[in-house]
Each structure stands twice: as C-alpha cells, then as structure tokens.
NULOKE-371123 format. One line per 5 residues: their letters; for each residue x, y, z of C-alpha. Coordinates in steps of 0.001 Angstrom, whole numbers, plus 500000, padded with zeros to 6 digits. Layout:
N
A) X:Y:Z; ... .
***
This chain:
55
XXXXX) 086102:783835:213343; 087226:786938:214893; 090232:787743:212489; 092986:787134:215122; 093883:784256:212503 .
XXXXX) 093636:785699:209129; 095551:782843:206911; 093004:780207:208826; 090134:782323:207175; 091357:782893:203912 .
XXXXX) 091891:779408:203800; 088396:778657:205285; 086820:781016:202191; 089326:779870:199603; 087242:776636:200052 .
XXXXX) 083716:777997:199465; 082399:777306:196045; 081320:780608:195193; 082715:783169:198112; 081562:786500:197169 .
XXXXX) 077852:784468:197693; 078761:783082:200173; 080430:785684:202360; 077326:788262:201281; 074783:785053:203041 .
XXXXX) 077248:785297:206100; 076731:788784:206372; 073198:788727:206089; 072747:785914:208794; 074693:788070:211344 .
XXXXX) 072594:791342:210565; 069496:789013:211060; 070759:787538:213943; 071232:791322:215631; 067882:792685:214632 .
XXXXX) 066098:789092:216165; 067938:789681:219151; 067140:793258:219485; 063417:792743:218249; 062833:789983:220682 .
XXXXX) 064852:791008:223693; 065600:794530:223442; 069129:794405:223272; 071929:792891:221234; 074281:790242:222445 .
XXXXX) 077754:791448:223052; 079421:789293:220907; 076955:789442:218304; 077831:793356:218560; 081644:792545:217300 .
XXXXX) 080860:790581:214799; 077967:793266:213192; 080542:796156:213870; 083030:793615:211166; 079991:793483:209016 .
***
C-alpha cells in the first residue's frame, strides 16, 4: 500500500489480530528486504526505497 487510500488500510489493519505486532513484522520485512537488496546487489530497488523512506 502506498497510502494514496488511507480508509482501505485502516481497514486492512483493523483486521489484523494483534496490529501493533503485526505492523512492527511489516516493518521489519521491508528493512530486511532493503539491506538484502543492497547486500546482494549493491543498490536498493526504487520502490523498495519509498516504502523504507514510510518506514
């Protein structure tokens, strides 16, 4: 999600059985993604980019 629909997400998270949890795992799954990327390529993917910047 990219935040351009922000009633869609809250809806999306209302449904997550613990959200705070959940959210924080979301988080750290994007900040792993980045460093893989940059680790095994060298750089970062530029969407990947947005969605650490939101992080």
């Amino acid at each position: 999600m990219d935040g351009k629909e922000p009633e869609k997400l809250k809806r999306i998270v209302s449904t997550m059985v613990n959200q705070y949890i959940d959210l924080a795992s979301i988080n750290d799954k994007i900040i792993a993604l980045a460093f893989s990327q940059l680790f095994l390529e060298g750089s970062i993917d530029p969407e990947v980019k947005k969605w650490v910047k939101h992080n």
